[in-house]
Backbone bond lengths (Angstrom), bond angles and torsions (degrees), N, CA, C in turn:
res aa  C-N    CA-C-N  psi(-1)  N-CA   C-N-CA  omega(-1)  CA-C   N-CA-C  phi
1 X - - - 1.450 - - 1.539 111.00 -
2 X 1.367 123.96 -26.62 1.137 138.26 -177.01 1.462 131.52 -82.85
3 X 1.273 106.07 -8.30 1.201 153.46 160.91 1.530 119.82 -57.93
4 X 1.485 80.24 -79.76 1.538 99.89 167.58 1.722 136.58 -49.02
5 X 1.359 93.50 -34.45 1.657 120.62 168.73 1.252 122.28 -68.26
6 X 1.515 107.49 -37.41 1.658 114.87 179.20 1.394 101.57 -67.17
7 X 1.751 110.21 -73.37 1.375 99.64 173.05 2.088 136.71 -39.55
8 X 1.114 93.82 -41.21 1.222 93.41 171.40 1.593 126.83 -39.04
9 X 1.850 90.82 -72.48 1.475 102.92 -179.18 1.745 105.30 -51.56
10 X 1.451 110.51 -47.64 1.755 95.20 176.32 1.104 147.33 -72.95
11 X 1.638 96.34 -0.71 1.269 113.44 162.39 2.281 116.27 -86.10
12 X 1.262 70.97 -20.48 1.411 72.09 177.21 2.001 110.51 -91.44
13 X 1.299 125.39 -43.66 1.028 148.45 157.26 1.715 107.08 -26.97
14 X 1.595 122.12 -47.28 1.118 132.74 179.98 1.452 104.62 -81.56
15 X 1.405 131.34 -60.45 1.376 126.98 146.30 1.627 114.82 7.82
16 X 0.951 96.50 -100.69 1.634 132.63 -175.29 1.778 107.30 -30.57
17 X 1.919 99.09 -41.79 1.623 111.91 179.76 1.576 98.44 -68.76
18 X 1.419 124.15 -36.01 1.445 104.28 -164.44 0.966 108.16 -124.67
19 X 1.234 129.12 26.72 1.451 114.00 175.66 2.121 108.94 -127.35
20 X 1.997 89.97 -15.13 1.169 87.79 -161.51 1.887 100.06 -138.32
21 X 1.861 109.25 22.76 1.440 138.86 174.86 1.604 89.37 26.77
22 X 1.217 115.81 71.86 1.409 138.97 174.97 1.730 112.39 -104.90
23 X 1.666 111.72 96.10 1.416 106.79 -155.44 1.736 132.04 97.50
24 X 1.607 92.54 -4.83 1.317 95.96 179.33 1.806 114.71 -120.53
25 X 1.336 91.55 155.83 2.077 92.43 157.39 0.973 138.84 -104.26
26 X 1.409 104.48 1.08 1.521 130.59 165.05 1.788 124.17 -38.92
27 X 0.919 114.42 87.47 1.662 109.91 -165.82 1.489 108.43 -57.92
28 X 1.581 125.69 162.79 1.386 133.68 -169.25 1.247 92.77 -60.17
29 X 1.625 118.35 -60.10 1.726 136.21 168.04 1.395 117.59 7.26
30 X 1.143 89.07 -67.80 1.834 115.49 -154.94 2.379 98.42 -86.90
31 X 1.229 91.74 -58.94 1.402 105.30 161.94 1.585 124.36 -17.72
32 X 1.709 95.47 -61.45 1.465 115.94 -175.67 1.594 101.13 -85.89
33 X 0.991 125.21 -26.86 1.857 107.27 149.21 1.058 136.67 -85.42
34 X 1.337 124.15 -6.56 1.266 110.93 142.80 1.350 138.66 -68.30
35 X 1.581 111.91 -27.30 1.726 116.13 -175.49 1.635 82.15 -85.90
36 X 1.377 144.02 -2.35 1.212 101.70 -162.58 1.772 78.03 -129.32
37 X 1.328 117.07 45.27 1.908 123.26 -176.54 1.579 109.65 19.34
38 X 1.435 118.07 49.32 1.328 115.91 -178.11 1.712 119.36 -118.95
39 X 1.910 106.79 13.34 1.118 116.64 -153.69 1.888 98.96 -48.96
40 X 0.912 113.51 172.37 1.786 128.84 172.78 1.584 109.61 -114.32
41 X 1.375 119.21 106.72 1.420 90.06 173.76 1.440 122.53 -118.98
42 X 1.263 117.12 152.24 1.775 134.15 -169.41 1.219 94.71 -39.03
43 X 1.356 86.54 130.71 1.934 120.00 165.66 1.975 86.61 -53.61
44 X 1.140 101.00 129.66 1.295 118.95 119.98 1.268 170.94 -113.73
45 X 1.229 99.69 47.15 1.382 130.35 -150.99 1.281 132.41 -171.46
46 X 0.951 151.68 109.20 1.808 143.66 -153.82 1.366 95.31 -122.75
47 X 1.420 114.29 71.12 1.332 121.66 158.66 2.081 120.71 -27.26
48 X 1.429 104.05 -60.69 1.522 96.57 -176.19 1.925 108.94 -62.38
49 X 1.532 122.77 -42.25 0.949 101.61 158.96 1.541 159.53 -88.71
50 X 1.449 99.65 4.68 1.191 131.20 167.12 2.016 118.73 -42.59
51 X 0.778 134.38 69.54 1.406 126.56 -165.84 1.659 116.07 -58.21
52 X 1.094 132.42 -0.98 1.322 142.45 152.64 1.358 128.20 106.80
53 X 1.953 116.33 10.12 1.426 143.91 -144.10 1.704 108.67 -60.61
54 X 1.492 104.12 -34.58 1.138 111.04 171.48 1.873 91.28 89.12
55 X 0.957 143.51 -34.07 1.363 144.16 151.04 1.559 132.05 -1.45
56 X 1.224 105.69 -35.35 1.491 112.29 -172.04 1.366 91.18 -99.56
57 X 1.647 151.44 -15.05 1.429 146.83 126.48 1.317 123.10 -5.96
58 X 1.432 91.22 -70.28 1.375 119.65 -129.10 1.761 81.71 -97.80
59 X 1.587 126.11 -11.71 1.812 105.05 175.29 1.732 85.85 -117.64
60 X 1.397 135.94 18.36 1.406 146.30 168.01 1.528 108.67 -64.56
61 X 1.612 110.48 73.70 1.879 115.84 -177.87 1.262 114.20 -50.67
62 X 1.747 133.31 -27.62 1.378 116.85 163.81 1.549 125.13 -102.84
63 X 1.541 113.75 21.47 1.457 117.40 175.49 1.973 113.80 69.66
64 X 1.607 95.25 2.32 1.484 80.66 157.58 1.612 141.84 -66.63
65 X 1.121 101.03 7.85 2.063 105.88 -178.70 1.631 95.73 -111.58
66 X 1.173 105.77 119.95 1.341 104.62 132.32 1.246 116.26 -145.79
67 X 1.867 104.29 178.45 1.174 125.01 -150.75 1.492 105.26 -99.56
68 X 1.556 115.42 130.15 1.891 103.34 -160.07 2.153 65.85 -129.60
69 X 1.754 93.29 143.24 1.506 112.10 149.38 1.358 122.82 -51.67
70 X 1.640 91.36 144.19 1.913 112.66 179.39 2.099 89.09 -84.17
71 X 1.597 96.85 144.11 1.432 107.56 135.15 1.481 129.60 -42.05
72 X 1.270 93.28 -29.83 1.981 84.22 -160.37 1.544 84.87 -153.92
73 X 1.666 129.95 108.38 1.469 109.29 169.43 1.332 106.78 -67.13
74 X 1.817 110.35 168.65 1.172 108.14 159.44 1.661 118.96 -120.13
75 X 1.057 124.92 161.21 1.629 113.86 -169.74 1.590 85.18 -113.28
76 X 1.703 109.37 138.71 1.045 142.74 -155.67 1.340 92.11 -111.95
77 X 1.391 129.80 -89.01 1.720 128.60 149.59 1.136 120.85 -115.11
78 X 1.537 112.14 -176.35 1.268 111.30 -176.02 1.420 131.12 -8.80
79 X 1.802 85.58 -61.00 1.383 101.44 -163.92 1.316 125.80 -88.79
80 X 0.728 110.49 -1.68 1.953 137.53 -152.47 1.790 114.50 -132.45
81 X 1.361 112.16 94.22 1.607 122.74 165.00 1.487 103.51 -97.11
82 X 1.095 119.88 132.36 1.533 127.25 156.26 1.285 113.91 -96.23
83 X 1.100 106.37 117.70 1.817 125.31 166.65 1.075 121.96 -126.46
84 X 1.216 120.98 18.24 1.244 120.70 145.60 1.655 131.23 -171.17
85 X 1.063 118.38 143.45 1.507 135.14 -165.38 1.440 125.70 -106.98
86 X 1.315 126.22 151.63 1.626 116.26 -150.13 2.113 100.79 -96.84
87 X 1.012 113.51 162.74 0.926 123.57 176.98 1.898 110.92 -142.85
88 X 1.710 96.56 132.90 1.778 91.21 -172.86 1.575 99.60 -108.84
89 X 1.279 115.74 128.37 1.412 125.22 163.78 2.004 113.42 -98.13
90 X 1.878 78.20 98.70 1.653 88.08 -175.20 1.326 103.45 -56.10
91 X 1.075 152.42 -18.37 1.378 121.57 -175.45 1.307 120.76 -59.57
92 X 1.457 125.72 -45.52 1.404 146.53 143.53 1.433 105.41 -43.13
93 X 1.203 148.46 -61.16 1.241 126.02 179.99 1.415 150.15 -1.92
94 X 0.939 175.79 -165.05 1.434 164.05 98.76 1.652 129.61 -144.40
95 X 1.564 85.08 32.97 1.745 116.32 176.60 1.524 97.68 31.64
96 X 1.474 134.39 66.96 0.973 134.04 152.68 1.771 138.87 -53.11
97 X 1.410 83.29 -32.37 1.737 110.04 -162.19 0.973 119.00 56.87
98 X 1.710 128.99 21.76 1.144 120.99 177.27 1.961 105.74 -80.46
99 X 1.337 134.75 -10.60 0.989 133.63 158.48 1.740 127.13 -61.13
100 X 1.437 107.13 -51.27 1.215 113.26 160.97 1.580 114.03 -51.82
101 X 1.773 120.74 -63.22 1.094 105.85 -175.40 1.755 141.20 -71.42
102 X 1.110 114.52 22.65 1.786 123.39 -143.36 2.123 74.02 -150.29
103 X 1.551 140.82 -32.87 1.007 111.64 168.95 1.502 134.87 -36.13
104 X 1.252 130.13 114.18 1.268 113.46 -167.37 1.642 113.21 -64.34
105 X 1.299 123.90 -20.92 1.472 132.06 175.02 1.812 102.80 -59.05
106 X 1.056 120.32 -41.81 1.400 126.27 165.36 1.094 109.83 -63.40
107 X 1.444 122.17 -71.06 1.635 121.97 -136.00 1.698 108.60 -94.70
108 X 1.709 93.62 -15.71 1.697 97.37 -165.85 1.687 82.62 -104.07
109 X 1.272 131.00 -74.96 1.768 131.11 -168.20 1.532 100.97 -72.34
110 X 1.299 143.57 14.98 1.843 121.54 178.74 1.618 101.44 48.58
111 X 1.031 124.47 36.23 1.394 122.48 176.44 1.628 100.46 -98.49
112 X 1.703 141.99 161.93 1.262 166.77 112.80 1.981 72.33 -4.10
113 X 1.867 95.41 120.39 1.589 99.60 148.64 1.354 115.55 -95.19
114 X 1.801 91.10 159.55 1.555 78.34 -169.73 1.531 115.31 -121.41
115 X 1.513 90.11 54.15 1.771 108.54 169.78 1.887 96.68 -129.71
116 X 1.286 116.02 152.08 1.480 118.92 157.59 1.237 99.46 176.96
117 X 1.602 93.86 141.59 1.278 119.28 -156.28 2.283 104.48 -71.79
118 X 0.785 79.06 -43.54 1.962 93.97 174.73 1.556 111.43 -64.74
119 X 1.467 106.23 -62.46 1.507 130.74 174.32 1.572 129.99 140.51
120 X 1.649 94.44 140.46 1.310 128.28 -141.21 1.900 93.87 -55.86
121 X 1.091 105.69 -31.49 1.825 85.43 -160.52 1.418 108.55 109.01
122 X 1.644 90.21 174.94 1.567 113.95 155.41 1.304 120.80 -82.79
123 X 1.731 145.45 120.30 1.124 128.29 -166.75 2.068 101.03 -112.22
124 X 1.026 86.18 160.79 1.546 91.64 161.41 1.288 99.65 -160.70
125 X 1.316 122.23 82.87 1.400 125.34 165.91 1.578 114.08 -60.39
126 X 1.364 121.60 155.98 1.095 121.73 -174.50 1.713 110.55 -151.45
127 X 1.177 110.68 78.44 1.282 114.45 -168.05 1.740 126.67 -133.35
128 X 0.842 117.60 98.87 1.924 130.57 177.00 1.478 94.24 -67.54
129 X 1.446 117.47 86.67 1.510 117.59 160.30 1.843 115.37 -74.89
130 X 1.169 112.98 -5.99 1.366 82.95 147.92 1.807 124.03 -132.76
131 X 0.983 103.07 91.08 1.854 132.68 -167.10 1.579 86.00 -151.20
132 X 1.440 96.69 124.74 1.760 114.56 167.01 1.167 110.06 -43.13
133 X 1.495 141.29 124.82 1.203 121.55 172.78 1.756 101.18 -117.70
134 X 1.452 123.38 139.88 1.550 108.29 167.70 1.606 128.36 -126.77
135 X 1.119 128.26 156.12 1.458 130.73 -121.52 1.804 84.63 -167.58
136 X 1.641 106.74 129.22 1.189 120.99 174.71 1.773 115.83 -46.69
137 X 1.103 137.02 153.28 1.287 118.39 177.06 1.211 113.46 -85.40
138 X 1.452 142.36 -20.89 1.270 159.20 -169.60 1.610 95.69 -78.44
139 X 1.328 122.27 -45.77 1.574 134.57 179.66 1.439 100.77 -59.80
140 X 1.185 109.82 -56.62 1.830 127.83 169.38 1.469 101.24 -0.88
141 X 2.232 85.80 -93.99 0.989 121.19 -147.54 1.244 100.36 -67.09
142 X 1.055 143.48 -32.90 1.811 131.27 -162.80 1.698 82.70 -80.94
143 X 1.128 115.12 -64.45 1.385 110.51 -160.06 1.634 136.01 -37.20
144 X 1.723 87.87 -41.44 1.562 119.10 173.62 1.406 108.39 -57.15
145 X 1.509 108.95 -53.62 1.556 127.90 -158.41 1.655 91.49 -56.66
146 X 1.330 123.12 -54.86 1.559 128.14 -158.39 1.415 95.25 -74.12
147 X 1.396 128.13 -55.48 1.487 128.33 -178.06 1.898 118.14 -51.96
148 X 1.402 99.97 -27.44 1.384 91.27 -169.24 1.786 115.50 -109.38
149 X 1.644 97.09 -12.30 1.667 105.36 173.16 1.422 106.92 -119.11
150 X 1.510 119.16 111.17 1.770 90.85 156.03 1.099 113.96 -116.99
151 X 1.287 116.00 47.60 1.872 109.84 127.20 1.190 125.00 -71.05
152 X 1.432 131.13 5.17 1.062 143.97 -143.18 2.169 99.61 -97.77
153 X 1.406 106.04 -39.30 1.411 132.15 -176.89 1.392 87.02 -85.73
154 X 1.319 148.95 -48.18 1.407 142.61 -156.99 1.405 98.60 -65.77
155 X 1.905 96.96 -78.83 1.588 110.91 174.22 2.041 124.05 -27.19
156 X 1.562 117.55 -47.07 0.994 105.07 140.49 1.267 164.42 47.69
157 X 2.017 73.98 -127.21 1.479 97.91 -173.56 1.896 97.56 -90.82
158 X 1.026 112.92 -16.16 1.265 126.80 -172.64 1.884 108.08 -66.60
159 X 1.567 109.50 -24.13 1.400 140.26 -161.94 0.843 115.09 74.33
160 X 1.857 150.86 14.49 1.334 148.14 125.96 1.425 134.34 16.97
């Protein structure tokens, strides 16, 4: 008989979880895309503000980022066309944040980066790339070093 009771209540207990999100934080929202396989998932990536550095790659320790071509570059200044923008293949992932943190829109302007591994947000970058901007040199150099070598994460981990 006791038996019978366990199952019951957990059959009823399970009930209750999905029909009536009893125990959960799961919003109706999110719920109704899943039964109906329509979930949406978070930008990771803010393509328009993204300036195209290739950086968040290049300090990426398991090679999940890479950098796929724009349709149409856009020129940022003078000196600077972006043609291309990063893309994260979560399977490779391992939410490091070393992409978010090593963005230079983050790490160099205190700006919202506009890579993250979970998801990017709402951005409103706000940046005059060509206005002098200045930046500790010590901030520079580590920063530069990771953005412009990634052997730099190999060497490392390698004990280098």
């Amino acid at each position: 008989m006791s038996l019978l009771k366990i199952a019951l209540e957990g059959a009823f207990t399970n009930f209750k979880r999905i029909f009536f999100a009893a125990d959960r934080v799961t919003d109706m929202e999110l719920r109704k895309q899943i039964s109906t396989l329509s979930v949406e998932v978070d930008d990771r990536v803010d393509e328009s503000a993204c300036i195209g550095c290739g950086g968040c790659a290049n300090v990426c320790p398991t090679g999940a980022i890479e950098m796929k071509g724009l349709a149409s570059p856009t020129k940022l200044t003078d000196d600077w066309i972006k043609s291309e923008v990063p893309e994260i293949n979560l399977e490779k992932c391992v939410v490091c944040y070393y992409c978010h943190d090593f963005c230079p829109i983050f790490s160099l302007y205190g700006q919202k980066g506009t890579i993250h591994p979970s998801c990017v947000g709402d951005q409103e970058v706000d940046i005059d790339f060509n206005q002098p901007f200045k930046i500790s040199d010590e901030k520079l150099k580590v920063i530069s070093q990771y953005l412009s070598d990634n052997s730099v994460l190999r060497n490392r981990e390698e004990g280098d």
